[in-house]
C-alpha positions in Angstrom: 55.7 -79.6 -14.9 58.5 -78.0 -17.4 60.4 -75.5 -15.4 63.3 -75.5 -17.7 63.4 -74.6 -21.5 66.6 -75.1 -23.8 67.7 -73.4 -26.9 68.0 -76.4 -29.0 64.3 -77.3 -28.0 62.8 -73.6 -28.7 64.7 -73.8 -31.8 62.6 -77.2 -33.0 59.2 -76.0 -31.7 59.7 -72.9 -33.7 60.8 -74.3 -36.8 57.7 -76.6 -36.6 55.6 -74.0 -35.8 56.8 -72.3 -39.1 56.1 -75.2 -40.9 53.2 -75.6 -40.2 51.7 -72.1 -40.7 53.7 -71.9 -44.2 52.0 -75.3 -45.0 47.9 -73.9 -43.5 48.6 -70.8 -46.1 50.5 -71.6 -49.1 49.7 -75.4 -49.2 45.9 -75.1 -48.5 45.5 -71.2 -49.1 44.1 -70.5 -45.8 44.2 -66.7 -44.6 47.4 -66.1 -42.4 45.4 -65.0 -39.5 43.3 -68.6 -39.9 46.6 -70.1 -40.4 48.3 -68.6 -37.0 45.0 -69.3 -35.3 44.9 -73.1 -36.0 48.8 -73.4 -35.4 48.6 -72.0 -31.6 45.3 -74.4 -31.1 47.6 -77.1 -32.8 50.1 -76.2 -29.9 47.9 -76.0 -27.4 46.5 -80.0 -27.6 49.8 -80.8 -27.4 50.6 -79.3 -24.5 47.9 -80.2 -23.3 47.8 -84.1 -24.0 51.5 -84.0 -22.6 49.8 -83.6 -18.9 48.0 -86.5 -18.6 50.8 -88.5 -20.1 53.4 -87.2 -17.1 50.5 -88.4 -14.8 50.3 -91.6 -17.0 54.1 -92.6 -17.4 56.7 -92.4 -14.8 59.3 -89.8 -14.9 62.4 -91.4 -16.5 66.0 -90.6 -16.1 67.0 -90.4 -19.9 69.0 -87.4 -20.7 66.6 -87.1 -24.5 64.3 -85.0 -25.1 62.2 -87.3 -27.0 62.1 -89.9 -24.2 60.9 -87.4 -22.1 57.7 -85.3 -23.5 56.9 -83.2 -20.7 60.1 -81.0 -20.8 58.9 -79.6 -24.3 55.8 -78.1 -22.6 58.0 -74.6 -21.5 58.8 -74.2 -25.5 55.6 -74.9 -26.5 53.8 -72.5 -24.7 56.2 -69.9 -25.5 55.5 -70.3 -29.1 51.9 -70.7 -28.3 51.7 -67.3 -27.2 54.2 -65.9 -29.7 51.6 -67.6 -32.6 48.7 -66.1 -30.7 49.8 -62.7 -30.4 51.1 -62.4 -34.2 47.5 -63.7 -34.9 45.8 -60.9 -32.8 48.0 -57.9 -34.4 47.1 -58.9 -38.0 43.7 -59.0 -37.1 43.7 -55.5 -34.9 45.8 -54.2 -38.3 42.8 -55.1 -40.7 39.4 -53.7 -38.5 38.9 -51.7 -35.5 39.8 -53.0 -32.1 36.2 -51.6 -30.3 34.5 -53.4 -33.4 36.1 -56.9 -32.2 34.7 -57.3 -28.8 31.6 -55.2 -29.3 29.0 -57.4 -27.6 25.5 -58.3 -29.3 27.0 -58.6 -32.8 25.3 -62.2 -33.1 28.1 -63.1 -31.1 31.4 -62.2 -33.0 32.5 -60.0 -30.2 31.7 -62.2 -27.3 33.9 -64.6 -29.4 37.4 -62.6 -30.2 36.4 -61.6 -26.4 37.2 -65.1 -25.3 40.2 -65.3 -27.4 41.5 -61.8 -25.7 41.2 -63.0 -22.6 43.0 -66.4 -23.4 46.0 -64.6 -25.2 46.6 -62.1 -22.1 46.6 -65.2 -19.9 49.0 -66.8 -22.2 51.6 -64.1 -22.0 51.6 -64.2 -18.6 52.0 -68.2 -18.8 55.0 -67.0 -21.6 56.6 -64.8 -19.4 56.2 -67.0 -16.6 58.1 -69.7 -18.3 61.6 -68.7 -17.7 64.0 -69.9 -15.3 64.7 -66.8 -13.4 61.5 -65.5 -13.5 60.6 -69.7 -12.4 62.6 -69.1 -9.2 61.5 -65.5 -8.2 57.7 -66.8 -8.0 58.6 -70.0 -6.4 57.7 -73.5 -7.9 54.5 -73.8 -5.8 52.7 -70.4 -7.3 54.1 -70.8 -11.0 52.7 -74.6 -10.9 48.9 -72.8 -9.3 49.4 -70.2 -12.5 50.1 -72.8 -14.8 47.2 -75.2 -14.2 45.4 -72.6 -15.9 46.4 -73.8 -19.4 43.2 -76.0 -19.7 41.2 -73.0 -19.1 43.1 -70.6 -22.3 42.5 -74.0 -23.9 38.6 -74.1 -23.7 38.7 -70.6 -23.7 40.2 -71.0 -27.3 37.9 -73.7 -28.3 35.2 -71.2 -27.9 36.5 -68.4 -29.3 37.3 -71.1 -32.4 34.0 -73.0 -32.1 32.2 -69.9 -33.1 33.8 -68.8 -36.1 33.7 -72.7 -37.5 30.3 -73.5 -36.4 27.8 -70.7 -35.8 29.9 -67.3 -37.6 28.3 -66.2 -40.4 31.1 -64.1 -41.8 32.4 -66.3 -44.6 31.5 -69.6 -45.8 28.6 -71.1 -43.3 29.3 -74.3 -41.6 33.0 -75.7 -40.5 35.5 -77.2 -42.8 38.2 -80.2 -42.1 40.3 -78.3 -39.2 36.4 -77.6 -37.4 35.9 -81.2 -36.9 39.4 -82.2 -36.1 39.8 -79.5 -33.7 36.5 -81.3 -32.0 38.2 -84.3 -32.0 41.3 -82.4 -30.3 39.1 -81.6 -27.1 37.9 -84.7 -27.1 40.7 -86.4 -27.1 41.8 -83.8 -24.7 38.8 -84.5 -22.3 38.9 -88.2 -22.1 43.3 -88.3 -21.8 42.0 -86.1 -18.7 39.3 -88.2 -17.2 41.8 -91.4 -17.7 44.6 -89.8 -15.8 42.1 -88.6 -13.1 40.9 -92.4 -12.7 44.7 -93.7 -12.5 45.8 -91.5 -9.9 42.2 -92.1 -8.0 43.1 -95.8 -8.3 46.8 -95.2 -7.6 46.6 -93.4 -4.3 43.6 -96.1 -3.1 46.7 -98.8 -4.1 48.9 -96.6 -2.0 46.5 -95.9 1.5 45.6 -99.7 1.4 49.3 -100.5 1.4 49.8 -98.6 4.2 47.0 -100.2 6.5 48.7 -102.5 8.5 
């Protein structure tokens, strides 16, 4: 876990989050709220890839940031939530917030519904994810609230699988980011099951070890 976020580090993740969004809408013309919304999904894989990894690779003792990928997780999801809320108020500033999770609207609301409830969770994760805060809860209950991640993330792949695949509000079907945000979960899902079957294997290593 990342209980500890720097300047220099928030400074990088932001300027890459930029860049990224400025790239989704002036570079390939996509909407800004599209282009916020695949940025913070964007963010979100690599936060989440960067768990299994930590289970995968031991800890090390170099001092760099880039030798040491789980101590950007803190900045990311800061951002993450930053992107996510920008990309909710453009949307609440162009319709109706009762018209966005109005259930039975061939699904629409139940969608944006998903992605509510994945963006309030992520401010809480946000403002969770400072050090004084850190120490107030303790480092046992912010680690409990912070295994939550995977859930905002397939709550997010919901909310995003709709409007690619089954939304009929625009063009039908998904287009490049649709497909390579499946790949995302998938590669998500099996870095998961790989690091579940190391530590199985690890701490089986580990008890026989111990039998004298």
């Amino acid at each position: 876990m990342d209980a500890k976020n720097t300047p220099i580090q928030h400074i990088i993740v932001g300027i890459f989050s930029l860049l990224l969004i400025a790239i989704s809408r002036f570079l390939l013309e996509t909407p800004w709220s599209t282009s916020l919304g695949r940025v913070l999904f964007i963010l979100l894989f690599l936060i989440l890839i960067i768990g299994p990894i930590m289970r995968l690779k031991k800890p090390t003792k170099s001092s760099s940031p880039l030798a040491t990928p789980w101590s950007w997780r803190g900045e990311l999801g800061i951002w993450f939530a930053i992107t996510g809320l920008v990309h909710f108020i453009i949307i609440v500033a162009n319709r109706p917030f009762s018209n966005l999770i109005k259930i039975g609207d061939g699904g629409f609301g139940l969608a944006n519904l998903l992605g509510l409830i994945a963006l309030v969770w992520a401010l809480l994760l946000a403002i969770t994810s400072f050090g004084k805060i850190i120490s107030f809860l303790g480092l046992s209950l912010w680690k409990w609230l912070h295994s939550f991640t995977y859930v905002i993330f397939y709550l997010v792949f919901g909310h995003f699988i709709y409007f690619q695949f089954f939304s009929t509000y625009g063009k039908l079907g998904p287009d490049w980011f649709g497909y390579t945000a499946v790949t995302m979960v998938i590669i998500v899902v099996i870095l998961q099951l790989i690091a579940v079957i190391y530590s199985l294997i690890y701490r089986i290593k580990n008890k026989n070890k111990k039998i004298p």
